[in-house]
KOLKOLZA-395938 format. One record per residue (C-alpha): y, z, x; residue in one letter. Coordinates in pm, 1 decimal, decimal comma. Example, Ala and Ser with C-alpha at 12.3 -4.5 7.8 and 13.67 -1.06 7.14 Angstrom:
BEGIN
        y        z        x residuo
   -450,0    780,0   1230,0       A
   -106,0    714,0   1367,0       S
//
This chain:
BEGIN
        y        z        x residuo
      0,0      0,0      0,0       X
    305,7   -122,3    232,7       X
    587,2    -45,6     15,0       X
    921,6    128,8     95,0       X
    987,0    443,3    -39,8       X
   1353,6    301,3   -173,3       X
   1165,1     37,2   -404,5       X
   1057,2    348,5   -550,3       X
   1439,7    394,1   -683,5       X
   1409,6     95,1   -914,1       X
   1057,6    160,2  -1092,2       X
   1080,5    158,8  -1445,3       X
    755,2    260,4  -1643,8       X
    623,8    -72,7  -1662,6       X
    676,9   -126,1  -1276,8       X
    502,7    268,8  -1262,3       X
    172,6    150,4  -1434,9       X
    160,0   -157,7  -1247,0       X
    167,7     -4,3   -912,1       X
    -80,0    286,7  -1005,4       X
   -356,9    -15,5  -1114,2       X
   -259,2   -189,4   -791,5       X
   -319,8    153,5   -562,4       X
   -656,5    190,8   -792,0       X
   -795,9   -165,5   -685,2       X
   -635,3   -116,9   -293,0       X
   -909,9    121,4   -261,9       X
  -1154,7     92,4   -571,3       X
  -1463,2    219,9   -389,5       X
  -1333,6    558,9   -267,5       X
  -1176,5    596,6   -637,0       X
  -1480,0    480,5   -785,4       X
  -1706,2    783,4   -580,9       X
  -1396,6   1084,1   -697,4       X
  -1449,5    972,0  -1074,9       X
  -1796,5    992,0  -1054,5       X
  -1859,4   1318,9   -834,4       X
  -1536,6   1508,8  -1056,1       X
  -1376,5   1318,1  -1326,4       X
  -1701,1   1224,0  -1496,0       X
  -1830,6   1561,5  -1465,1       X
  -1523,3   1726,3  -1613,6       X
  -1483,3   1453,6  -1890,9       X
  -1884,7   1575,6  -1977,5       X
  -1801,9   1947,3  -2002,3       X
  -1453,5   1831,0  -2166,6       X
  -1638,3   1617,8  -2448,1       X
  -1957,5   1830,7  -2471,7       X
  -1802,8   2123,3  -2555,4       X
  -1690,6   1996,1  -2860,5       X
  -2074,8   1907,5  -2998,6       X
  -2139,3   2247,7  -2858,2       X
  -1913,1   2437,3  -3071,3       X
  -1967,1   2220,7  -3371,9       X
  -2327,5   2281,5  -3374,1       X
  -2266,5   2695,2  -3291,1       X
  -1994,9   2658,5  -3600,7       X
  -2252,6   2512,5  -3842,3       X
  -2495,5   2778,6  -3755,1       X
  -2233,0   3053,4  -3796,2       X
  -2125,1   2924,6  -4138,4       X
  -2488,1   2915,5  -4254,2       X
  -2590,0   3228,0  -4143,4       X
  -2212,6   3364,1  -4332,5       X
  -2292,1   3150,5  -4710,6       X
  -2637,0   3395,9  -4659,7       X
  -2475,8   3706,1  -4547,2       X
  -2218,4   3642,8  -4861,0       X
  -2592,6   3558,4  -5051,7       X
  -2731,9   3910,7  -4962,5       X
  -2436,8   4147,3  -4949,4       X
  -2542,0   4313,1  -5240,7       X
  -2878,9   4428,2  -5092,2       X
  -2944,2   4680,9  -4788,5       X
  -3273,7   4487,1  -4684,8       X
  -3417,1   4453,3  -4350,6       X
  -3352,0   4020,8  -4389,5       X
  -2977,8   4064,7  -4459,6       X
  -3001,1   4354,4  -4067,9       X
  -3147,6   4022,5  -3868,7       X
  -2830,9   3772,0  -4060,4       X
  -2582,5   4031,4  -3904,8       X
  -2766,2   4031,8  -3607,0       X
  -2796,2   3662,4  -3576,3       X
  -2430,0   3627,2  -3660,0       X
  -2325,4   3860,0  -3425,0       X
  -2529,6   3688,4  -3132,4       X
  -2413,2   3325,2  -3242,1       X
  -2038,3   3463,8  -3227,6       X
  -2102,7   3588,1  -2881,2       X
  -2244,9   3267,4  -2758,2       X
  -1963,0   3062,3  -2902,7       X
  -1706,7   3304,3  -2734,6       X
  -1896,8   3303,7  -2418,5       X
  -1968,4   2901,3  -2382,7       X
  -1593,6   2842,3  -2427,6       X
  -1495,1   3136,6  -2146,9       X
  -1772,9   2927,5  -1936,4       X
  -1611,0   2598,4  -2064,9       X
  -1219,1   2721,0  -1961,7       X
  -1346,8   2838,8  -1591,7       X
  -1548,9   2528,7  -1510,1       X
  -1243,0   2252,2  -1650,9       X
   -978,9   2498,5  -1444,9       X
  -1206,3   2450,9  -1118,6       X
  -1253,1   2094,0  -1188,9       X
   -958,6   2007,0  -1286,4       X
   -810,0   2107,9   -970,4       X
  -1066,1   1962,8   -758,4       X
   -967,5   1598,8   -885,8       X
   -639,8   1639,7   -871,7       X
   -650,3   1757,4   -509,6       X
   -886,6   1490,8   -452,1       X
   -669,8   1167,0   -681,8       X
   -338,7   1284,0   -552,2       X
   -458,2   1333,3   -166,2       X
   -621,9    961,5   -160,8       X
   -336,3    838,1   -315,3       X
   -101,9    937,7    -44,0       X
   -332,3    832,3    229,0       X
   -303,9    522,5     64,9       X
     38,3    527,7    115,7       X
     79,4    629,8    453,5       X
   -209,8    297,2    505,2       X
   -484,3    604,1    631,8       X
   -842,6    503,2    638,0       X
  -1023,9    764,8    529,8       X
  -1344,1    812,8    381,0       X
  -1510,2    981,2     96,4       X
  -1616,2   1264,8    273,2       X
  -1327,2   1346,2    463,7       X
  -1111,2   1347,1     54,2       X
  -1394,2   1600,5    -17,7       X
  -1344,5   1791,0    295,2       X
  -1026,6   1826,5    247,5       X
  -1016,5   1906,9   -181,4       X
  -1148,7   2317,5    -94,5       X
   -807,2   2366,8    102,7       X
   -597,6   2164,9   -135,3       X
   -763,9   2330,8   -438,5       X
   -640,9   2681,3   -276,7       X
   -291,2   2605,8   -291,0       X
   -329,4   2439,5   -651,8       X
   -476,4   2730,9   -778,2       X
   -175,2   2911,8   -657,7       X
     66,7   2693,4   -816,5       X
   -151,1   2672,0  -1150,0       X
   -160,1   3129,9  -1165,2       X
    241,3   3046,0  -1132,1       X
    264,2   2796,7  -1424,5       X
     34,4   3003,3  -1628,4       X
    199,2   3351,5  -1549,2       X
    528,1   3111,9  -1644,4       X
    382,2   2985,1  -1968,5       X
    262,8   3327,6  -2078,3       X
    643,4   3494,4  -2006,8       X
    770,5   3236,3  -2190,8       X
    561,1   3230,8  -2525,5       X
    614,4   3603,6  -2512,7       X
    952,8   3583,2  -2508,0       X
    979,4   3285,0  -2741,2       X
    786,4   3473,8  -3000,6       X
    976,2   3806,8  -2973,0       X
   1264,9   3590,9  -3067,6       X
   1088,4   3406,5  -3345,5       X
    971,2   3713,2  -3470,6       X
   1320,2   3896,0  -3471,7       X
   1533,0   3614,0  -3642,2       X
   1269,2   3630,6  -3881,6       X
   1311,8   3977,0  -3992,9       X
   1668,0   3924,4  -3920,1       X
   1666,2   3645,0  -4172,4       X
   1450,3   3931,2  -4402,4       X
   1702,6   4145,7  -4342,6       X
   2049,2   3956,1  -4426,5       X
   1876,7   3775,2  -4720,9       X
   1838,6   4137,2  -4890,3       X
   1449,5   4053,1  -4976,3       X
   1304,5   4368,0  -4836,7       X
   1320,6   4541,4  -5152,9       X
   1257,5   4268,6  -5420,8       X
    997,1   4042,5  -5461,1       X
   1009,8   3696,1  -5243,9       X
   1092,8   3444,6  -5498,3       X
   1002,4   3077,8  -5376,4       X
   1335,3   2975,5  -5252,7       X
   1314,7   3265,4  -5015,6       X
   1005,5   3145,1  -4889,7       X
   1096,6   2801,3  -4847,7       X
   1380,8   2900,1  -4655,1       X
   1189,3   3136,7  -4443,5       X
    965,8   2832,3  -4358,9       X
   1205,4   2590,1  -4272,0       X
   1395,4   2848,0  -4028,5       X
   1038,4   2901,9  -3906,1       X
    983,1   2532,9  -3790,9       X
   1361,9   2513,8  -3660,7       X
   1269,0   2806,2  -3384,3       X
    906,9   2666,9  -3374,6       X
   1051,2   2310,1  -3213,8       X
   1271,9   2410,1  -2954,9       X
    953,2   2638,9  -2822,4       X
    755,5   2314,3  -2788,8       X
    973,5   2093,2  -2640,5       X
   1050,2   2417,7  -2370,1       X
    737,3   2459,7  -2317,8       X
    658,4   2096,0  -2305,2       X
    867,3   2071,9  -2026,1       X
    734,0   2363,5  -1841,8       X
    433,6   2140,0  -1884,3       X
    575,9   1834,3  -1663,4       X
    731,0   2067,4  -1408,4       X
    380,6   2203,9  -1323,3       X
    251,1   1857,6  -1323,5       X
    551,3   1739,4  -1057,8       X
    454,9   2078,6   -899,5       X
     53,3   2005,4   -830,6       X
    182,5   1706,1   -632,4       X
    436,5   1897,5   -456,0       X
    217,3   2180,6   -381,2       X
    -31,7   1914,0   -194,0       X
    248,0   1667,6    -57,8       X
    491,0   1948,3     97,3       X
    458,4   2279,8    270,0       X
    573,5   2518,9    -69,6       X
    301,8   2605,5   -371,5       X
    348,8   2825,0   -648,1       X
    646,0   2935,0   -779,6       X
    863,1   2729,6   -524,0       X
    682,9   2408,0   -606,1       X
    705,4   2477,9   -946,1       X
   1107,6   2485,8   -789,9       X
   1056,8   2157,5   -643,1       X
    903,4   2021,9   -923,5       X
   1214,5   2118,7  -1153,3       X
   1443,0   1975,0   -912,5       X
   1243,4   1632,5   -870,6       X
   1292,6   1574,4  -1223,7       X
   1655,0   1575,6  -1308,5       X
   1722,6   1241,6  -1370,4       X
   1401,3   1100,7  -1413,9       X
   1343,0   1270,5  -1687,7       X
   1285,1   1008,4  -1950,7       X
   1010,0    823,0  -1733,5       X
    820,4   1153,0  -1668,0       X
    840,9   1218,9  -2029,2       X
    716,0    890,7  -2136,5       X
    451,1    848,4  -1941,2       X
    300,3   1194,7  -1987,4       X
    346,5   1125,9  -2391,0       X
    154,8    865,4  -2321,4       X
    -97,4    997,7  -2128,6       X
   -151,8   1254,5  -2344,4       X
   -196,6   1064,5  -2639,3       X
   -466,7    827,5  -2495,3       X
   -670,4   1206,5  -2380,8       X
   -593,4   1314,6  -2718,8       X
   -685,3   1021,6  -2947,7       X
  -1027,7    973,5  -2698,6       X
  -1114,3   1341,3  -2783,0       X
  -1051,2   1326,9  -3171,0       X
  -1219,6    994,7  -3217,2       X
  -1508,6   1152,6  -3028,1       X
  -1521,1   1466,5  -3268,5       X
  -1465,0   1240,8  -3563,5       X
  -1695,4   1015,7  -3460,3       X
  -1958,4   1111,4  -3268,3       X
  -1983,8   1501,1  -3334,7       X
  -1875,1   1436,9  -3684,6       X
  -1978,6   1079,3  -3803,9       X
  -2397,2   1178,8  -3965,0       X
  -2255,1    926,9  -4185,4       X
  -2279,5    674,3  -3866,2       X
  -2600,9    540,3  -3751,0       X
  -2738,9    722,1  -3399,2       X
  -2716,8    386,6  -3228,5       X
  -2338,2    365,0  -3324,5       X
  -2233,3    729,6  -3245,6       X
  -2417,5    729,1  -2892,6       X
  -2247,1    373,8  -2767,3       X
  -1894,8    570,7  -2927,7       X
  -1980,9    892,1  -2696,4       X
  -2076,8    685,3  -2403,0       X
  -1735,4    472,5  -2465,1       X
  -1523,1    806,3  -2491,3       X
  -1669,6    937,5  -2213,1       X
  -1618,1    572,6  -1986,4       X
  -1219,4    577,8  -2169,1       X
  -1103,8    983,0  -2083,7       X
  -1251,4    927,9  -1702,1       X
   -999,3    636,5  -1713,6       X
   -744,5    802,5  -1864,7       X
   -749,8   1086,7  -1643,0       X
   -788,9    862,1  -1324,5       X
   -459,0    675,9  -1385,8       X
   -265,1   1002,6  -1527,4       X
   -293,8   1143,0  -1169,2       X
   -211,6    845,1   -986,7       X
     99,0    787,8  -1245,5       X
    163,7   1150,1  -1167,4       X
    179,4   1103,4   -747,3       X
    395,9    766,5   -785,7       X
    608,0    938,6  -1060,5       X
    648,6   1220,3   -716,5       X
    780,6    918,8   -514,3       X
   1008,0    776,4   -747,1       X
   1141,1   1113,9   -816,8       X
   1189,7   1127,7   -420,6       X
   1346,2    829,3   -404,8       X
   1583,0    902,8   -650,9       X
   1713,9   1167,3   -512,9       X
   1745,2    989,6   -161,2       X
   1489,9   1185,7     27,0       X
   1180,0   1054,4    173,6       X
    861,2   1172,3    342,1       X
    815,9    947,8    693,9       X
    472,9    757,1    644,2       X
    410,6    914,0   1016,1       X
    463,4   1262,5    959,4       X
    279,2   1254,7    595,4       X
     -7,4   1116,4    773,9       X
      9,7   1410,8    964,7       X
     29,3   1649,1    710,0       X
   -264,9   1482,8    520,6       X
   -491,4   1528,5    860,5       X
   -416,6   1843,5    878,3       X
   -620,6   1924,1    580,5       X
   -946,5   1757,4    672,0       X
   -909,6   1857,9   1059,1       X
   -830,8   2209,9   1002,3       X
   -536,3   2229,0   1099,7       X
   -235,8   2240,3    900,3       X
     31,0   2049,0    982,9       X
    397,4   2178,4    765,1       X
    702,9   1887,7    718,3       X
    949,6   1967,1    890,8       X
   1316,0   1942,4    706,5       X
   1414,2   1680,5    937,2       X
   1140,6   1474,9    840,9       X
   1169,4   1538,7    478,3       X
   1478,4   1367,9    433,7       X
   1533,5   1023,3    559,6       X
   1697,6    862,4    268,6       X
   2045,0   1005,5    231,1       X
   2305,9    809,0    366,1       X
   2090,5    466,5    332,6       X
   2177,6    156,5    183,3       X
   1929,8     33,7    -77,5       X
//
């Protein structure tokens, strides 16, 4: 990939997609051996879990409409229902606690993996598969870091946000002089629609809390800073880019989201659909999310060098090499400021 970092500054979406396909094809093969050793396997527990809970959902709701059946009687059958309930409950709770930890860990191992070969492509490295998989443990150390940040983030804020909600609520209670009358409908109307006008502004914050720690992963392998000063970065990087960052990760989320509800309409939910049908739809889902994610990190690393460019600073294909080797040879080689910008004061 011999491109200058300040034909970065022009990239427009289009031009964005484009150049992610053309880094995919520069090095299919090595691309081709990350999707199947961690996308594939994370799209599997991603998609799976879904017919898992289904099917420990249908058993829970039978076991209930016979639980509601036998209430009235104290009888040894109705003590092995509870029982069975209880234990079914417990699986379901513990497959999903099992199905969190494993798409965390793998989650991070891809993205250290995607976004490390795509900068090697960049800085025109040859590198092999097993030096990307040497090199994803280390990575996936400062990820985690980054991703304990963004979640400790995420959980400050949703507290916050809901103290708030909750307070203008009763506040609302309060000033309407409800609290000792019954809620006529109007009231309740009105207490919806101020609901949904705090709701909104919580989602598009926390939205964009969202895209900072998806600048920040990037950052966090690309540069010497992780957690909450990539997360920094990461902020930073996307003032005045926003509208491409936010476009493309709509997107991208939409294509994961609409491959994951047609496969729980579809193929967890379709016994109306012959087996043949469903099984070429789950096999389909699977092949379309392992896409999906594939070109959302790549999108994500180019979306870091545009950002860069925009803001006139630049990482020397020479020293990024150098930073990259570090993490397969052991030794970890920091950017030095110097280095880090190159841009300012050039013509483009």
């Amino acid at each position: 990939m011999d491109r200058k970092l300040a034909e970065f500054h022009f990239m427009g979406i289009d031009d964005i997609y484009r150049e992610a396909y053309k880094v995919t094809l520069s090095w299919e093969k090595i691309f081709s051996r990350i999707a199947l050793a961690l996308i594939l396997p994370f799209a599997i527990i991603s998609l799976a879990q879904l017919e898992i809970s289904a099917l420990a959902m249908n058993a829970i709701q039978s076991n209930l409409q016979n639980l509601d059946l036998t209430q009235m009687e104290k009888s040894k059958y109705m003590s092995n229902l509870e029982s069975r309930f209880a234990s079914e409950m417990m699986i379901l709770n513990a497959s999903k606690v099992i199905y969190v930890l494993f798409s965390v860990i793998l989650s991070q191992f891809l993205t250290s993996a995607v976004v490390y070969t795509v900068a090697c492509v960049y800085c025109s490295k040859d590198i092999t598969f097993k030096e990307v998989m040497r090199a994803v443990p280390k990575l996936w150390k400062r990820l985690m870091i980054t991703f304990l940040w963004l979640f400790l983030i995420l959980f400050v804020y949703f507290f916050i946000m809901s103290v708030i909600i909750m307070l203008m609520m009763i506040l609302f209670v309060v000033v309407s002089g409800i609290l000792s009358t019954q809620l006529s409908e109007k009231s309740i109307s009105n207490m919806y629609v101020l609901l949904i006008i705090l709701v909104i502004p919580c989602i598009i914050g926390a939205i964009y809390i969202s895209f900072v720690g998806y600048m920040a992963n990037v950052v966090s392998i690309l540069e010497d800073i992780r957690g909450v000063k990539a997360m920094k970065k990461g902020k930073n990087l996307i003032k005045g880019k926003i509208w491409i960052v936010l476009v493309a990760n709509i997107q991208l989320q939409i294509c994961n989201t609409g491959t994951v509800f047609a496969f729980s309409s579809l193929v967890v939910h379709g016994e109306s659909l012959a087996m043949v049908f469903r099984v070429s739809l789950g096999i389909l889902c699977f092949v379309l999310l392992v896409i999906f994610i594939h070109f959302g990190l790549v999108i994500q690393t180019i979306i870091y060098f545009v950002c860069k460019s925009y803001h006139k600073e630049n990482i020397d294909k020479s020293s990024l090499g150098d930073h990259l080797d570090g993490y397969h040879l052991g030794q970890y080689v920091p950017l030095s400021k110097d280095e880090d910008i190159q841009l300012a004061g050039c013509s483009v």
